[in-house]
C-alpha positions, -999 to 999 in steps of 0.1 A, spaced: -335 471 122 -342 453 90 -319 477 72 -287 465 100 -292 429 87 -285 434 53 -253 420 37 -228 446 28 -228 430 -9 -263 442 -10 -252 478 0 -225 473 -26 -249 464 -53 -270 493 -47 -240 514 -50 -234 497 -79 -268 500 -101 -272 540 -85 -238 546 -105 -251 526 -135 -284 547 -136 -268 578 -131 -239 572 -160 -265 564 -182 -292 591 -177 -264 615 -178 -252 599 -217 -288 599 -228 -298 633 -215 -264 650 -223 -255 639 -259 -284 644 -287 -295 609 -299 -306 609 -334 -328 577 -353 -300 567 -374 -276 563 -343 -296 538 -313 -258 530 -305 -267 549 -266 -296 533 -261 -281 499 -273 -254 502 -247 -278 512 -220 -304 485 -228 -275 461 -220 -268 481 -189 -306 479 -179 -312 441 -188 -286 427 -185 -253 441 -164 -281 454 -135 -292 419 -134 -264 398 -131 -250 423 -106 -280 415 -85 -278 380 -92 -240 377 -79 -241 397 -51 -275 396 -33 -286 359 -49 -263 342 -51 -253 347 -15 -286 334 -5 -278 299 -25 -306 314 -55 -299 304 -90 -294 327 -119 -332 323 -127 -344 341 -105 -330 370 -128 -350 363 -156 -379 381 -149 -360 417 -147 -348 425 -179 -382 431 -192 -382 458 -162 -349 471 -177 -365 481 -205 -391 495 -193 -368 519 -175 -352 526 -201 -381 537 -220 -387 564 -193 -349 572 -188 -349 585 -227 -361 616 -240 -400 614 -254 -385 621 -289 -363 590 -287 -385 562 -267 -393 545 -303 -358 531 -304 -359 515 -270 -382 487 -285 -362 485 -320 -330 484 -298 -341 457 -273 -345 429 -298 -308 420 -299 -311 419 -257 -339 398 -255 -324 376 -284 -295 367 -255 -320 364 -227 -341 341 -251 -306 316 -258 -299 322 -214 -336 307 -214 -331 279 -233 -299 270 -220 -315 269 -187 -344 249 -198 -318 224 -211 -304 226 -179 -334 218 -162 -343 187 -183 -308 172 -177 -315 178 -140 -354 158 -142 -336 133 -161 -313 129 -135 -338 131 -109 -355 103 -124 -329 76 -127 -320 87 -90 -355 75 -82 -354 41 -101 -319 33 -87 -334 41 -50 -366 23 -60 -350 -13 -60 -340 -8 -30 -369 13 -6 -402 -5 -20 -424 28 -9 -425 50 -33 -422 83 -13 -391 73 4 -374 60 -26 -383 98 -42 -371 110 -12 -335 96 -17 -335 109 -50 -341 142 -38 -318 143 -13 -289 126 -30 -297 136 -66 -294 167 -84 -314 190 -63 -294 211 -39 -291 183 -6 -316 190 20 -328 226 8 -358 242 2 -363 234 -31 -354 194 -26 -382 199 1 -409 216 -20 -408 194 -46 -409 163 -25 -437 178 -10 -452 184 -45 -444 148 -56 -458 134 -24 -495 157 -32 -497 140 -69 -488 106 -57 -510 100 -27 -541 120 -42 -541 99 -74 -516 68 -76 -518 57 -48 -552 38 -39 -538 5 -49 -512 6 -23 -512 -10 9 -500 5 41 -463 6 47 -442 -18 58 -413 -11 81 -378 -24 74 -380 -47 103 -398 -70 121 -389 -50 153 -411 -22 141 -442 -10 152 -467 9 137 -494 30 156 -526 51 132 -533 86 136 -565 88 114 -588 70 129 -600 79 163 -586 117 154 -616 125 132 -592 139 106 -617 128 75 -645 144 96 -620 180 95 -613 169 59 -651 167 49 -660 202 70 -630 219 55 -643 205 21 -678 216 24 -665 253 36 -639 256 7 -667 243 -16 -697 267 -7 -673 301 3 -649 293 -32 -683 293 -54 -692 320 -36 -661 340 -38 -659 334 -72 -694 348 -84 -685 378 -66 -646 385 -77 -660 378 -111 -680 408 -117 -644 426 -109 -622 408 -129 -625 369 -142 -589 364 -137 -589 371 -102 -619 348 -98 -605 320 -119 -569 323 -98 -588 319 -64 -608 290 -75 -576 274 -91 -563 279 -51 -592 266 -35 -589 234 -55 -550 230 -49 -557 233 -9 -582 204 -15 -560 182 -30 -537 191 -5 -561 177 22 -572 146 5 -539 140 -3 -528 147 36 -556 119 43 -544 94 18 -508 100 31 -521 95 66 -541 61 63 -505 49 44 -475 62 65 -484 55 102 -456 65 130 -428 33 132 -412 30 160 -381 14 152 -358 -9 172 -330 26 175 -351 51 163 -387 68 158 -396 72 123 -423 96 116 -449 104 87 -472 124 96 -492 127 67 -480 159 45 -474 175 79 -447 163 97 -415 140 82 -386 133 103 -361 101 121 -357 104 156 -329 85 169 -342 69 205 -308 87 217 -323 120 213 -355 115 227 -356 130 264 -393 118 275 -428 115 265 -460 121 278 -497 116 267 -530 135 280 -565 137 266 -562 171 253 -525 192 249 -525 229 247 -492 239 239 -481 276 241 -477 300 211 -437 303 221 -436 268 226 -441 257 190 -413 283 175 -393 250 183 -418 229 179 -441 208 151 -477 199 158 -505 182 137 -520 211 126 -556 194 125 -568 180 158 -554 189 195 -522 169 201 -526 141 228 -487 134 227 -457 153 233 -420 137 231 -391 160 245 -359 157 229 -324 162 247 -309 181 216 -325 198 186 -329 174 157 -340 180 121 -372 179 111 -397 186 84 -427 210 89 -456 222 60 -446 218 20 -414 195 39 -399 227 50 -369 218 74 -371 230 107 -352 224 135 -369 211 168 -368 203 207 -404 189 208 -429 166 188 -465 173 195 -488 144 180 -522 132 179 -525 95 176 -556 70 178 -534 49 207 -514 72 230 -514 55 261 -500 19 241 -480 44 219 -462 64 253 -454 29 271 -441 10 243 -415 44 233 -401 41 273 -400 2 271 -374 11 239 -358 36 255 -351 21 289 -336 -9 265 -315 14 243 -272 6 249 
């Protein structure tokens, strides 16, 4: 089944690199390679590290909106095939032959490191020219992601939002004050309050604390590096839940005078028009199904006490900003009763 939904430029390319492989194991098997002639196992270096590569980059990659860097990691596989493709008597000149390859990957490299500073630099003075306009920080980044350099509401613009967003609230942001919406029309209603989410912050804390020291003691008597990595990822998915806390005391859900604008925290990003919104309801305690939330977003932490059903499927942003499209907001605010009737007071007033 997984096979069926492959793109026939992906078939193609395996066509492709088989006829590659085969033309060269059949020159460096057939013809007698001597020390004083590498010429062979020149060309098939470049076949290995560099034609195989690109192939894969233009036909599978590319497709899938990847840049070329996602390439750069396989021509140090290239040679390594290479080095088994030859006879044993000739392997020494796969090493002396690949310096003049990896002397192009290095000058690809650096171009693209070039590229990438001209793409932060442009990043940046998107974010200063949104910045005199939006006053809160994360929105004005997220203009500049979304109109800058950065491929326009992909993944990529998303994760690094989300990154940005991680570093700002955990450690610049403490002298803020909350947000303030555009309008005096706007109301604001908390979600960290009466939800306990710093009491699941502190217990997730104290469990990622005591298991990670744990956990590392005992994957270090294996291997340091392993132990080191896992610590290194127990402390990002702290600051990822401080910095969800922080994000949540700042952004509270607006509800606008045409629209719902919600910040969830790290968890949920996304502008409802009022249009779109089909009803709401509010409960003590929501349970929604398993299928349900394949179009759906939920708070993650806490049991939702609000759900808002939407007449069409509007854009929305899940984890690490992720866009997903959705039917139905689950939330779990601090006021859901004074949150539910002020949305169908708006709603019943919409043109």
């Amino acid at each position: 089944m997984v096979a069926s939904r492959l793109p026939r430029s992906a078939y193609a390319f395996v066509v492709i690199a088989l006829l590659i492989v085969a033309a060269n194991l059949a020159t460096l098997r057939v013809f007698a390679l001597s020390e004083e002639d590498p010429m062979l196992v020149y060309a098939a270096m470049v076949d290995f590290m560099l034609v195989i590569p690109f192939f894969y980059w233009l036909m599978v990659l590319r497709r899938r909106g990847r840049s070329i860097a996602g390439v750069m990691a396989l021509p140090l596989l290239g040679a390594a095939a290479v080095w088994l493709l030859v006879p044993t008597g000739q392997r020494s000149m796969v090493w002396g032959s690949a310096w003049p390859v990896e002397a192009v990957i290095v000058a690809a490299e650096l171009a693209f490191i070039v590229f990438e500073a001209r793409v932060v630099y442009k990043l940046i003075k998107g974010y200063r020219v949104a910045a005199r306009k939006e006053k809160d920080t994360m929105e004005a980044w997220r203009i500049a992601l979304r109109t800058g350099p950065v491929e326009s509401g992909g993944k990529l613009a998303s994760i690094v939002h989300h990154d940005i967003g991680v570093v700002y609230y955990l450690l610049f942001s403490w002298r803020k004050g909350r947000a303030k919406t555009e309008s005096g029309s706007g109301l604001t209603f908390t979600y960290h309050k009466k939800t306990n989410q710093i009491l699941y912050a502190a217990i997730l804390t104290k469990v990622i604390v005591f298991e990670g020291v744990a956990i590392h003691l005992l994957v270090s008597q294996w291997s340091h590096w392993a132990a080191w990595i896992l610590t290194i990822a127990d402390l990002w998915l702290l600051a990822l839940i401080w910095a969800d806390c922080r994000a949540s005391v700042l952004q509270p859900v607006t509800l606008e005078s045409n629209r719902l604008r919600l910040r969830y925290g790290l968890r949920i990003q996304a502008d409802i028009p009022l249009a779109s919104i089909a009803g709401v309801v509010s409960a003590g305690e929501l349970h929604p199904e398993r299928r349900e939330m394949k179009q759906a977003l939920g708070p993650v932490l806490g049991t939702p006490n609000v759900c808002i059903e939407l007449n069409r499927e509007e854009q929305a942003e899940g984890m690490l900003f992720l866009p997903k499209p959705v039917k139905r907001l689950y939330l779990s605010l601090d006021e859901p009763d004074a949150f539910v009737r002020e949305l169908e007071l708006r709603m019943e007033l919409r043109p």
